[in-house]
C-alpha positions in Angstrom: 105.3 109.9 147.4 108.2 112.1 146.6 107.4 116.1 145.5 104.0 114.4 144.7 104.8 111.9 142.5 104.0 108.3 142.4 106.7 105.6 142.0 105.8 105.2 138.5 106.7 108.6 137.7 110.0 108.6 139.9 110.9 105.3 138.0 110.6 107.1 134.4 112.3 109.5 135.5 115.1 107.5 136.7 115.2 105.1 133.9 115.5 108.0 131.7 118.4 109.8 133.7 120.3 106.1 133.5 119.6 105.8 129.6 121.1 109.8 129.1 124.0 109.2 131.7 125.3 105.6 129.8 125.3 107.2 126.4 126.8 110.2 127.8 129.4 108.0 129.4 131.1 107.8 125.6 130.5 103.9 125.6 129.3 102.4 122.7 125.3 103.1 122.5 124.0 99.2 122.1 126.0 98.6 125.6 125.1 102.1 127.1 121.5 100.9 126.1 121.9 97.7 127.8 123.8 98.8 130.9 121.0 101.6 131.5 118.2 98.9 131.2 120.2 96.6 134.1 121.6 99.3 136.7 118.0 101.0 136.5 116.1 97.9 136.9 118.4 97.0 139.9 118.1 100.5 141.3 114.1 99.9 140.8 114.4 96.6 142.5 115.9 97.7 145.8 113.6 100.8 146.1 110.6 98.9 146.0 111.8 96.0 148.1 112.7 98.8 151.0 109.1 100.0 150.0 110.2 103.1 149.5 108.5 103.0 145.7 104.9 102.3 145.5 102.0 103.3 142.5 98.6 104.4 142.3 96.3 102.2 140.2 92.6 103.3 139.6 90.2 100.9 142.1 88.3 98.6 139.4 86.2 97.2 142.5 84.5 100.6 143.4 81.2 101.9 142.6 82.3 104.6 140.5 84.3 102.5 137.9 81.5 99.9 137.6 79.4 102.7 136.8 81.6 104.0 134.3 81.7 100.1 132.3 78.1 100.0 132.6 77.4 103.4 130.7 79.7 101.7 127.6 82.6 103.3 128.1 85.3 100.7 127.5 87.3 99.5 130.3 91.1 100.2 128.4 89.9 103.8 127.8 89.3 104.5 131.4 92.4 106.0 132.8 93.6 108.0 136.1 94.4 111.0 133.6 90.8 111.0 132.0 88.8 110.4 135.0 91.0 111.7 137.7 87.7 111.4 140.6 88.4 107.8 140.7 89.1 106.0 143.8 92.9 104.9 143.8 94.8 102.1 145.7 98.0 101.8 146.8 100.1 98.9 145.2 103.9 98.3 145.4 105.8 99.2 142.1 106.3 95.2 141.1 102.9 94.5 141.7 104.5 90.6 141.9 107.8 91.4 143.3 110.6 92.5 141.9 111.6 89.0 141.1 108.7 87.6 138.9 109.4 90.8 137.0 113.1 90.3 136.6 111.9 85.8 135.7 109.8 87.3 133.1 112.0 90.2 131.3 114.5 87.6 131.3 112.2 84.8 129.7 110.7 87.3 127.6 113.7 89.1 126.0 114.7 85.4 124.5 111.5 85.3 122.9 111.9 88.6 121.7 115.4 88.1 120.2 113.9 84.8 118.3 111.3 86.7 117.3 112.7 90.0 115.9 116.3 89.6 115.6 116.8 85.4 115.1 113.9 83.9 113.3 110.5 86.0 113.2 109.0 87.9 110.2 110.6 90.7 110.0 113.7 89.1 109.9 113.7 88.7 106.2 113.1 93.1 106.1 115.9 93.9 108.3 118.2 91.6 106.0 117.6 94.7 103.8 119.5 96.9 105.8 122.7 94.6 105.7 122.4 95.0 101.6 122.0 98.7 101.8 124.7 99.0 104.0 126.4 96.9 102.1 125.5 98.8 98.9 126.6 102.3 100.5 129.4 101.3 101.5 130.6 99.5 98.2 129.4 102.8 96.5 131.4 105.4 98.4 134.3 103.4 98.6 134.7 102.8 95.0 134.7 107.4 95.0 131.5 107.8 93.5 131.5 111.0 95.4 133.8 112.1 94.5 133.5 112.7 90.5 129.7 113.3 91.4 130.8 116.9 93.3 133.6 117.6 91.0 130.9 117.0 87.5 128.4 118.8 89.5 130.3 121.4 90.6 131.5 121.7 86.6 127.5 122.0 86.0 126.0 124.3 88.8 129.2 126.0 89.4 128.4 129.1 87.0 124.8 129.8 89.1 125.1 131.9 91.9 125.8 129.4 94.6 126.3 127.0 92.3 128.6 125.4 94.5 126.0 124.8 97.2 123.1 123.6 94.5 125.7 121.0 93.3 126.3 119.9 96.9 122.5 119.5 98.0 122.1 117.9 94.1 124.8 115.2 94.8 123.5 114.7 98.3 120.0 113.4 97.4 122.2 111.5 94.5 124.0 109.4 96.9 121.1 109.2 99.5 119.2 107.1 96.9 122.2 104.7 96.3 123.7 104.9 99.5 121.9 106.0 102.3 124.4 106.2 105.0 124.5 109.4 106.7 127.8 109.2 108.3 129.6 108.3 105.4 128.0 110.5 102.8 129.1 114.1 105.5 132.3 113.3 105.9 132.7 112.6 101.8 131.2 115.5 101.2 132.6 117.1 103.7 136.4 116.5 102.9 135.6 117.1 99.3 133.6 120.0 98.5 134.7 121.9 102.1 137.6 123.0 101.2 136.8 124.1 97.2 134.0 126.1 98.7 136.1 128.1 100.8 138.9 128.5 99.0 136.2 130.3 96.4 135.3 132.4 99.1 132.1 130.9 100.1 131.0 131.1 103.5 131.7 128.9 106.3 128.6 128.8 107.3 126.6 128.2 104.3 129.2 125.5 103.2 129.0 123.6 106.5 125.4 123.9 106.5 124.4 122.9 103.2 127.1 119.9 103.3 125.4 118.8 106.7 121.9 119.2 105.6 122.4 117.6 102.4 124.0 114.9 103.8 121.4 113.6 106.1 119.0 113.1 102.8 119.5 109.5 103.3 117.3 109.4 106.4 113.9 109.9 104.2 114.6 109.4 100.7 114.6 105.8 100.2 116.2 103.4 99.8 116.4 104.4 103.5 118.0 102.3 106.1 115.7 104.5 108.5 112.8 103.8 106.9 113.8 99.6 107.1 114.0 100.1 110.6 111.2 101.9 111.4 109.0 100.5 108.8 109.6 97.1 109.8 108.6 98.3 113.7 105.4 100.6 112.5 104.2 97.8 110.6 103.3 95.6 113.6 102.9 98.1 115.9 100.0 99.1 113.1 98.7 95.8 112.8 98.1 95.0 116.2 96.5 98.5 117.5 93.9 98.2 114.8 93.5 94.5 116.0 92.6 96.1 119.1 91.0 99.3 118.2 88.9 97.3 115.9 87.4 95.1 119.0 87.1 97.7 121.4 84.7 98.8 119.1 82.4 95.6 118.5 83.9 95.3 114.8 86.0 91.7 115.5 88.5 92.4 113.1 90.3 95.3 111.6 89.7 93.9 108.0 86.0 94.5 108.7 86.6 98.0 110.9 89.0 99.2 107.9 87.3 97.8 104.8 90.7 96.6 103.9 93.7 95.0 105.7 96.1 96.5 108.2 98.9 96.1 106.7 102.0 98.7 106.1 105.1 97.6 104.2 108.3 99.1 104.0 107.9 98.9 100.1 104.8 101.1 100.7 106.8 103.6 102.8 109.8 104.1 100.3 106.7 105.2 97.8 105.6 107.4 100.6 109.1 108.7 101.5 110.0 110.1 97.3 108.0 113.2 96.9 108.6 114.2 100.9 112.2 113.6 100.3 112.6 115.3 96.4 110.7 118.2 98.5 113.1 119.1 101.4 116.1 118.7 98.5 114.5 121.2 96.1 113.8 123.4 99.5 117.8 122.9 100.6 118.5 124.1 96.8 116.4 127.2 97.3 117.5 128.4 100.1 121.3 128.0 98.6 120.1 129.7 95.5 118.5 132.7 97.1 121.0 133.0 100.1 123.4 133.5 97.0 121.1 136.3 96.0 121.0 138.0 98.8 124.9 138.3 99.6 126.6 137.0 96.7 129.9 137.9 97.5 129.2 135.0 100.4 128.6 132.4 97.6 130.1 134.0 94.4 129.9 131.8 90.9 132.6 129.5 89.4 133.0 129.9 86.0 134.1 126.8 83.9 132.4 124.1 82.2 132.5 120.8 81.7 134.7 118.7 79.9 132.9 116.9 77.3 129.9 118.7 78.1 127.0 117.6 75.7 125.5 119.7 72.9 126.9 122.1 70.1 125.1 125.6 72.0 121.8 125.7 74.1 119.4 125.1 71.0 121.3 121.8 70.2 121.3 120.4 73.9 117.6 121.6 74.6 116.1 119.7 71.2 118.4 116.4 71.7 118.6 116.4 75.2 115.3 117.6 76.1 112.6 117.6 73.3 113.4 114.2 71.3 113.1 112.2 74.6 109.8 113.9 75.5 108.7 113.7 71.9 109.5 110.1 71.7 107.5 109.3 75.8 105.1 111.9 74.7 104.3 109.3 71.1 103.7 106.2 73.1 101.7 107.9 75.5 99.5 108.9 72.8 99.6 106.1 70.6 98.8 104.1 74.2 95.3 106.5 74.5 94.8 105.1 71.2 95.4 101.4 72.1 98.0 101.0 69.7 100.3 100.7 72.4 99.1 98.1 75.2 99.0 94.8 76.5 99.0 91.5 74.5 97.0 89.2 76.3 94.7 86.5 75.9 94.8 85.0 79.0 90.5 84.5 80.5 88.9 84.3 83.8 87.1 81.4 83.8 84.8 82.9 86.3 82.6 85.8 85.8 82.9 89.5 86.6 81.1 90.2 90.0 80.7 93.5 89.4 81.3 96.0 92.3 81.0 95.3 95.8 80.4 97.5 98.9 83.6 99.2 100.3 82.3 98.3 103.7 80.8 95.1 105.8 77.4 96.4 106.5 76.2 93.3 108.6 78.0 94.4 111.8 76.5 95.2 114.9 75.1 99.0 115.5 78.6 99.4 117.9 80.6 98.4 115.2 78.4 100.7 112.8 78.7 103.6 114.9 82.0 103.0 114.8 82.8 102.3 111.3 80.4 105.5 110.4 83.1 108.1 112.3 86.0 106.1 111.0 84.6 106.2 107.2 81.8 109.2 107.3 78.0 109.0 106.6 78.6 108.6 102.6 80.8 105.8 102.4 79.0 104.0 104.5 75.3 104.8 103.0 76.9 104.0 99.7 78.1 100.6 101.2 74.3 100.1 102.3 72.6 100.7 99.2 75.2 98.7 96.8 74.5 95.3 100.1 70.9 96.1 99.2 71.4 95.9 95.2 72.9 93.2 95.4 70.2 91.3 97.9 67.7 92.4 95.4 69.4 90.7 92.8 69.8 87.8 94.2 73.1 87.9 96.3 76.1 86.7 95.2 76.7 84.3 92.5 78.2 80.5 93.9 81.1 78.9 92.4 78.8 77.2 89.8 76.7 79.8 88.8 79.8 82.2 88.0 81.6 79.9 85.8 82.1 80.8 82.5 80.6 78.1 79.3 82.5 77.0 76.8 81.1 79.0 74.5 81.2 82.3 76.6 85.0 81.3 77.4 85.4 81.0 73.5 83.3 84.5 72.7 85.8 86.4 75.5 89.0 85.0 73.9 87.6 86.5 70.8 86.5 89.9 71.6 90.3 89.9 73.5 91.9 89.1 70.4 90.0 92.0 68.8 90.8 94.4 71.7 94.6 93.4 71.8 96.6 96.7 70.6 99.2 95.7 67.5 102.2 97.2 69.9 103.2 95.1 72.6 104.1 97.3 75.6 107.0 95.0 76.9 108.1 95.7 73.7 107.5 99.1 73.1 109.7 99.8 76.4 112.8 98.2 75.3 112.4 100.2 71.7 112.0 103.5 74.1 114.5 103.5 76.0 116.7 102.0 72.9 115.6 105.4 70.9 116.3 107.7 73.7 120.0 106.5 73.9 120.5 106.6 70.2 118.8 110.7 70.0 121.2 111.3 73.2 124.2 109.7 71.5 123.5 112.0 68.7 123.4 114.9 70.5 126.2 113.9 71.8 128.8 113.6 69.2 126.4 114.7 66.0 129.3 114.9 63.7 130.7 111.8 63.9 129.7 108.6 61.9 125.9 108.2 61.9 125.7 105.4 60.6 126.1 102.9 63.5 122.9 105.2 64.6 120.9 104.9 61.3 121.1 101.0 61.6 119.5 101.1 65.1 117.1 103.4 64.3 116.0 101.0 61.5 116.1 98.1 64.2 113.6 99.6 66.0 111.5 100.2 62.7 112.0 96.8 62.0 111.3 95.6 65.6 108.3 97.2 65.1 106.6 96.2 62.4 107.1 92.7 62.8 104.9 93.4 66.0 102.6 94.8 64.5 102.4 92.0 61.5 103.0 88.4 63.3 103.1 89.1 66.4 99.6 89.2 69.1 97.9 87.9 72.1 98.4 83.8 70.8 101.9 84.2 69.8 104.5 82.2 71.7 107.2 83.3 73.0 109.7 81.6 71.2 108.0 82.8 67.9 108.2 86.5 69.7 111.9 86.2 70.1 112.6 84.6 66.5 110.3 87.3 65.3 111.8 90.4 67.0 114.9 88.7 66.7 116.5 90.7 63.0 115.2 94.4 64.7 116.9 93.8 68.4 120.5 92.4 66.4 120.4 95.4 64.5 119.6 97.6 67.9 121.9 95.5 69.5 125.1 96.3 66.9 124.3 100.1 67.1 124.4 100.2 71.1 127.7 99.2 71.3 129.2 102.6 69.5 126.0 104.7 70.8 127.6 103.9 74.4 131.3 104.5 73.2 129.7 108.0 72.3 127.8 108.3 75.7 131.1 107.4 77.5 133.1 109.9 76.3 131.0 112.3 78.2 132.0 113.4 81.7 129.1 114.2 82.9 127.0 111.1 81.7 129.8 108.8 82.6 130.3 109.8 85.9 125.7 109.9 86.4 124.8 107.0 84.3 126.2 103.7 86.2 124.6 104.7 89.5 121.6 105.7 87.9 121.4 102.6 86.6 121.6 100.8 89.9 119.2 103.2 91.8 116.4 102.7 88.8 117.0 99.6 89.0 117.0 99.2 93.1 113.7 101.7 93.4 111.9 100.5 90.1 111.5 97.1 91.2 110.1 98.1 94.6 108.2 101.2 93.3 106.7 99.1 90.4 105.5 96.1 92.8 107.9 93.5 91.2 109.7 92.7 94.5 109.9 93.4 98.0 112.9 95.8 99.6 115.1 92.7 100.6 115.7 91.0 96.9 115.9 95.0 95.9 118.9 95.4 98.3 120.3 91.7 97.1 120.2 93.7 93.4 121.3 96.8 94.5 124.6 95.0 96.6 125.4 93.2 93.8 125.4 96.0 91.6 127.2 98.0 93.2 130.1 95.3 94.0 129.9 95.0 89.8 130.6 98.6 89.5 133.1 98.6 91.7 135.1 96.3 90.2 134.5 97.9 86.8 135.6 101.0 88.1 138.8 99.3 90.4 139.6 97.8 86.6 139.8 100.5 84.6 141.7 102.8 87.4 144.9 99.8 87.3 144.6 99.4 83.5 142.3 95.5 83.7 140.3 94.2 81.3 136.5 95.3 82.7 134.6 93.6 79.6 133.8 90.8 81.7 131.8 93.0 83.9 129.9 94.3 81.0 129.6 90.5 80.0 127.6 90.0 83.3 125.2 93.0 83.3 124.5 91.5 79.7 123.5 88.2 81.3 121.5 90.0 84.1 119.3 91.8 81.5 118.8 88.6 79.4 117.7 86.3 82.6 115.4 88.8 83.2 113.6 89.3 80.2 113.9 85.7 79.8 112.3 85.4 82.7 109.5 87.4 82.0 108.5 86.7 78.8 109.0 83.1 79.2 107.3 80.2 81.2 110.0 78.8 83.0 108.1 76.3 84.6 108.6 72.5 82.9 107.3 69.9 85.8 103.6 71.2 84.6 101.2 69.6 82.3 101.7 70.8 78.8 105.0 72.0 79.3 106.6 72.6 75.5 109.5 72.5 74.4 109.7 76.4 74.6 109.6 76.2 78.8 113.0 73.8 78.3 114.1 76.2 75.9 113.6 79.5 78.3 115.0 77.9 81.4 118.2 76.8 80.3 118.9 80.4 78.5 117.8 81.4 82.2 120.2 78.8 83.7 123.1 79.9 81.6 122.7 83.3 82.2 122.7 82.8 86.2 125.5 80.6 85.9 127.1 83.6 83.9 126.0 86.0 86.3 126.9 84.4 89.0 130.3 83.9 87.4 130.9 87.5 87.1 129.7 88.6 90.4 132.5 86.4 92.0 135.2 87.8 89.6 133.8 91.3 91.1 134.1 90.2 94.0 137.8 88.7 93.0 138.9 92.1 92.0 138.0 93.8 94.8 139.6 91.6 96.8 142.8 91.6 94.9 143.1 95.1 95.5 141.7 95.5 98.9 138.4 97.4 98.9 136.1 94.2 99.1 137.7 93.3 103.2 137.1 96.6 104.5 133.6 96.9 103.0 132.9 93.3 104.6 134.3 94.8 107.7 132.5 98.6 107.5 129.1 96.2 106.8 129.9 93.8 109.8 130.4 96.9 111.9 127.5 98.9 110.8 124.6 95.7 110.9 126.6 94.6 113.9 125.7 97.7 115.9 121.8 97.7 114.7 120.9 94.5 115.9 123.1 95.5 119.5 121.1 98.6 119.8 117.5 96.5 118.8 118.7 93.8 120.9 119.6 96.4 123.8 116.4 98.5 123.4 114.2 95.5 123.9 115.1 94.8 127.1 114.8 98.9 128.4 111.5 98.1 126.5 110.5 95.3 128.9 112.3 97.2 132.3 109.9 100.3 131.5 106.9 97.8 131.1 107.4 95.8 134.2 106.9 99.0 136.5 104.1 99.9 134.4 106.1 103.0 132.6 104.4 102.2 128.9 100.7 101.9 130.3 101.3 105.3 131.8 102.5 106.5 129.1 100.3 105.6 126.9 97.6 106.6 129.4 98.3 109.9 129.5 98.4 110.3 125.8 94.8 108.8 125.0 93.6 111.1 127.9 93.6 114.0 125.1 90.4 113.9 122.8 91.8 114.7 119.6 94.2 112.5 117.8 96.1 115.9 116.2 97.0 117.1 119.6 98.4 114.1 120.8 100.7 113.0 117.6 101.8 117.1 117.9 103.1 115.9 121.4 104.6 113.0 120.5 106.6 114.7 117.3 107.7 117.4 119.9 108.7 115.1 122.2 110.8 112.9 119.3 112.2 116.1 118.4 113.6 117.2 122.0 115.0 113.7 122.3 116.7 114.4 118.9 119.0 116.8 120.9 120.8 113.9 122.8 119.3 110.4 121.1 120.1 108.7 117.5 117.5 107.8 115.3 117.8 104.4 116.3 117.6 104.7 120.3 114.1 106.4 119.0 113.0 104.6 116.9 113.9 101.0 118.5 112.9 102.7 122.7 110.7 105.4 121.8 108.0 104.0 118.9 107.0 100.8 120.6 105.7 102.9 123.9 104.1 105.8 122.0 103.9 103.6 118.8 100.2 101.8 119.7 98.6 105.4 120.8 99.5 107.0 117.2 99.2 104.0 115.1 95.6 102.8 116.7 94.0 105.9 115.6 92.5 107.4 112.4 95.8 108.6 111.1 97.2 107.4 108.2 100.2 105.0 108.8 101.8 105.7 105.4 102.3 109.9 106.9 102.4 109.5 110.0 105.9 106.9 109.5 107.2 109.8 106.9 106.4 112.9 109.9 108.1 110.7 112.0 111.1 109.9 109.4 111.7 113.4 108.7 111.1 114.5 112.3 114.3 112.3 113.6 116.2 113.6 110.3 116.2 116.9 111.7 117.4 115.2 115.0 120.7 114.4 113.1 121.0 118.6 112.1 119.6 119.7 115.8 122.3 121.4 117.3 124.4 121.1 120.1 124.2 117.0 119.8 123.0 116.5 115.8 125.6 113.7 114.5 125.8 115.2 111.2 127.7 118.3 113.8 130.2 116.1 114.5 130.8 113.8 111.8 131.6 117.6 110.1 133.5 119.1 112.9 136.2 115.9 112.5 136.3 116.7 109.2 136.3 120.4 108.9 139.7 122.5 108.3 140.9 124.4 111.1 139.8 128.0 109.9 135.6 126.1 110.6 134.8 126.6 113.9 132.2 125.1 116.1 130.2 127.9 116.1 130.5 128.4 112.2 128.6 125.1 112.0 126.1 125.5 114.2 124.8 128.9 113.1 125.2 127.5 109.8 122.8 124.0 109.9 120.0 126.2 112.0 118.6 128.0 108.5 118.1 124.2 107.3 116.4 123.2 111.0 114.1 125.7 110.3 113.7 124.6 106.8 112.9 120.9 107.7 110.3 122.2 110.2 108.7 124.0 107.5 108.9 120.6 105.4 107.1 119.1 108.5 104.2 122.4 108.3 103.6 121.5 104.6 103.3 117.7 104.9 101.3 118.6 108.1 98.6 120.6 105.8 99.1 118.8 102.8 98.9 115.1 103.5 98.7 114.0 99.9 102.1 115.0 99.3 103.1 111.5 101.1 100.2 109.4 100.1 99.3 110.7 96.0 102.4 108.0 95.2 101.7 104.9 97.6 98.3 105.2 95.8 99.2 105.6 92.3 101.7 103.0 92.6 99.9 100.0 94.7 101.8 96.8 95.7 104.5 95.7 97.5 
């Protein structure tokens, strides 16, 4: 052995130096990746066929490890690193040859591709990071960016580093609609840059702020980071729970865990919000009081906004602040009253079973033993005595037995009717957010014509009470829509001038469209109506739509058919959800026919009006370099995840990842060893992208972190926000030299990098607080359950 190391350890080492020296090289990563898996391999091969490279593998023969498996320890737990008195043998590095290993990566990275990158399950997921890219790309080029920093700048600029608050405020803007690091620095960088030092702010809080703010779009979602890793953490979870779960005697993690291992990406971007709305507020503190402290470093800029809203601070604080709240603030109230609620009439024919034990208590004592230090003592006695309750009465009811009668079916449609609220709340959402833009308009522009306004006001009065006196739980939906139908024209003829009004504002304007799309990109994923991928499909299209809008009004088109569309978009969907669109089933009325060709003629529409979006953008030349960018950018993922799999497989063959992963479950507490592993994710940071990490480092250290008792929803987010602050690390951080390209001559080097460390040190602290408090990643996830 060379300087006392085995040929597993020389063979880490020299995979490692390959990996470091091919990205070094300058070539592009995927083929650096891929080149650094081959030469190694081959460097590997001809080492151990001169014999010059040979292992130590614990004896599984001797006395002393049969000893070991008799006194119950399990046999994948027993490790050179834990029980280092073990005899050893001697085995060459390919335990097979060098060949049989090379046969097998070779087979095995074509089943790997078809799996992960062709036609597996995740495949559908990682579609989602085409659309986002996609999305950003679409977003930024159509200079959202740009009026974002020039309104916010209007807004912020009068605060003491107002400047720098606008920047980190318009940073976690475009991180949640487009989440592409790259592109968001070097906006922000050749926009706000130069203003901030030509009003005498200084070079290194401008460059570090701009930096910092611009890598928000590697945790808050939608996150192209948190696709990628999400989509890898979610098996890697499922299948170290498989196997923690039998290692214990439990059969199944669904019985270990009381629930199933399962982690979705949809989950994550819940987990990823508050973690992510944290480090910005953080970033905007540390502006704020650096501003403070030397404020002739990061003066104020007086000015204000054109069309800013409000008639003085009392006007702008009771329309733009207090009538919204008043008016969320009413239907919360009248909802605690059950004025406001669902309309529904719908029965279980089967009866309630009441509650059931949170754990499978007919296990074997192992698995108990187990599932007691996984759960605690009073989960699982409360899981005992509920088994036992229920065995006293009887046991659980059969199929037959729970079936509701007639008669009981006909009492509980009854006492449903009676416990129906008058207020729809599908319809008390639509009157909301109708009354919010109306109060807004009004505040505004409050001496203009109020009239348009009166008449939607009375809509909604109108809307209103023909809910609450013909409308409930048995009404069709064809009679809701005929019913509701006076109030919504009326609401309808006063949006059109309310949004003239709203339009006129600058700073609305420029906010409102992409606020829009990211509501409507997040709320559909946060609310559990659909998975990230048709979320990205939305949030692509969206984006092309505004777009175009935006390309028409700049060269003096007609953008009304845009507005057309997003018209027809809102109508399929409430459509959609009110209606039964479903007419090849028994009993379908005339009402189903009805709904689905209203549906059918707004997709056509829709459709209609994305391809004239699409068109436009053509016409004038953004649409072919955002197809490219996109190519480019999706291009390079799958080459780096295609790449990484077969370093993946080189390390494995020699035995590198059950060394690895060895040494890690050699330490006894789970704390230690995932402090390790973020340390070690945070050296590579220096001189790795997220997506070498996340695609060569998670799947060896991946089943050690994930097979434990650590939540999967923080320990994803610690890791998302761990190789965020990879991309700020200096000398190698990415977000360094996206800014250095960009930066005027009078930024130096060394201006930059003293300038990002304050915000370093400010996402480790982020890390210490979701370290100590947990909850801060998980409160959401569980207030929000679904996709």
């Amino acid at each position: 052995m060379f300087l006392g190391m085995d040929g597993v350890e020389i063979s880490l080492i020299i995979v490692f130096v390959m990996l470091f020296a091919g990205i070094m090289t300058g070539f592009p990563v995927a083929f650096a990746i891929s080149g650094a898996a081959i030469i190694s391999f081959g460097i590997l091969a001809g080492l151990d066929n001169a014999g010059l490279l040979v292992k130590e593998v614990i004896d599984t023969n001797s006395e002393a490890f049969r000893a070991l498996t008799d006194s119950g320890v399990a046999r994948e737990t027993i490790s050179h690193f834990r029980y280092p008195d073990l005899p050893l043998l001697t085995e060459p590095l390919f335990t097979s040859g060098w060949e049989k290993a090379m046969d097998a990566n070779l087979s095995f990275i074509i089943n790997r591709m078809n799996e992960r990158v062709i036609s597996g399950p995740s495949i559908e997921t990682l579609l989602a990071v085409l659309m986002f890219v996609m999305m950003g790309i679409t977003l930024e080029r159509s200079r959202i960016a740009n009026d974002l920093l020039t309104t916010m700048a209007r807004v912020f600029g009068p605060l003491p580093g107002g400047l720098a608050v606008s920047v980190v405020v318009v940073g976690a803007f475009l991180a949640a609609s487009t989440g592409i690091v790259g592109a968001t620095v070097v906006t922000m960088g050749l926009l706000s840059l130069p203003t901030m030092l030509r009003n005498n702010y200084s070079p290194e809080l401008a460059t570090g702020v701009i930096a910092a703010s611009g890598t928000l779009g590697q945790i808050i979602p939608p996150s192209i980071v948190i696709v990628l890793l999400g989509t890898l953490a979610g098996d890697i979870y499922s299948t170290a729970q498989e196997d923690l779960a039998k290692s214990v005697g439990c059969g199944s993690a669904l019985t270990f865990l009381g629930e199933a291992a399962v982690l979705s990406v949809g989950t994550l971007f819940k987990a990823a919000i508050l973690p992510g709305i944290m480090l910005a507020v953080f970033y905007a503190l540390y502006a704020f009081g650096y501003a403070m402290v030397k404020p002739h470093k990061a003066p104020p800029i007086h000015g204000t906004v054109e069309g800013a809203p409000g008639r003085g601070l009392q006007h702008g604080l009771t329309w733009f602040l207090v009538a919204p709240a008043a008016i969320i603030g009413l239907v919360i109230g009248l909802g605690a009253l059950n004025i406001v609620g669902p309309q529904q009439s719908d029965i279980s024919s089967l009866r309630d079973i009441g509650a059931q034990p949170e754990l499978r208590t007919d296990v074997t004592e192992q698995c108990q033993a187990a599932m007691i230090e996984r759960h605690g003592q009073a989960k699982w006695d409360r899981s005992v005595a509920l088994a036992a309750q229920i065995a006293a009465d009887g046991g659980l009811e059969n199929q037959e037995a729970r079936t509701l009668s007639e008669d009981e079916m006909t009492a509980a449609r009854a006492q449903a009717l009676v416990d129906a609220a008058p207020i729809g709340d599908g319809v008390i959402i639509m009157l909301v957010l109708a009354a919010i833009t109306f109060t807004t308009a009004f505040g505004v522009a409050p001496y203009e014509d109020r009239k348009p306004l009166f008449v939607g006001v009375a809509g909604i009065g109108l809307a209103l009470l023909a809910d609450i006196l013909f409308l409930g739980p048995l009404t069709s939906p064809l009679a809701t829509f005929l019913w509701l139908s006076p109030g919504f024209a009326l609401i309808l003829y006063a949006l059109k001038p309310a949004f003239i009004r709203l339009g006129r504002n600058e700073m609305l304007r420029v906010v409102f469209p992409p606020l829009v799309l990211i509501v409507a990109v997040l709320g559909s994923i946060l609310g559990g109506i659909t998975n990230p991928t048709p979320a990205a499909a939305l949030g692509a299209s969206g984006a092309i739509m505004l777009a175009a809008y935006r390309k028409l009004g700049e060269v003096g088109g007609q953008p009304k058919l845009i507005l057309y569309t997003a018209f027809a978009i809102v109508i399929m969907l409430l459509v959609g959800i009110n209606f039964d669109l479903r007419t090849n089933i028994e009993g379908a009325g005339f009402q189903n026919w009805i709904g689905l060709i209203v549906t059918y003629v707004a997709y056509m529409a829709a459709m209609g009006g994305l391809l004239y979006s699409c068109y436009v953008l053509w016409k004038h030349a953004v649409l072919t370099p955002v197809v490219r960018e996109t190519a480019k950018v999706t291009s390079m993922v799958f080459a780096i995840l295609i790449g990484s799999q077969l370093l993946n497989l080189v390390i494995i063959s020699f035995g590198g990842e059950e060394y690895i992963q060895d040494f890690l479950r050699s330490f006894d507490e789970q704390w230690v060893v995932f402090l390790l592993v973020m340390l070690v994710l945070f050296i590579l940071g220096f001189v790795l992208d997220f997506l070498e990490i996340v695609y060569i480092v998670i799947p060896i250290v991946g089943p050690v972190i994930y097979g434990g008792n650590l939540d999967p929803k923080w320990v994803t987010i610690m890791i998302a926000m761990n190789l965020q602050t990879s991309f700020l690390t200096p000398p190698f951080g990415f977000a360094l030299f996206y800014l250095r390209g960009v930066a005027p001559a009078g930024v130096t080097t060394g201006h930059i990098y003293r300038g990002v460390m304050p915000f370093v040190l400010i996402q480790v602290a982020a890390l210490a607080v979701l370290w100590v408090f947990p909850s801060i990643v998980t409160i959401v996830p569980d207030l929000l359950p679904g996709n």
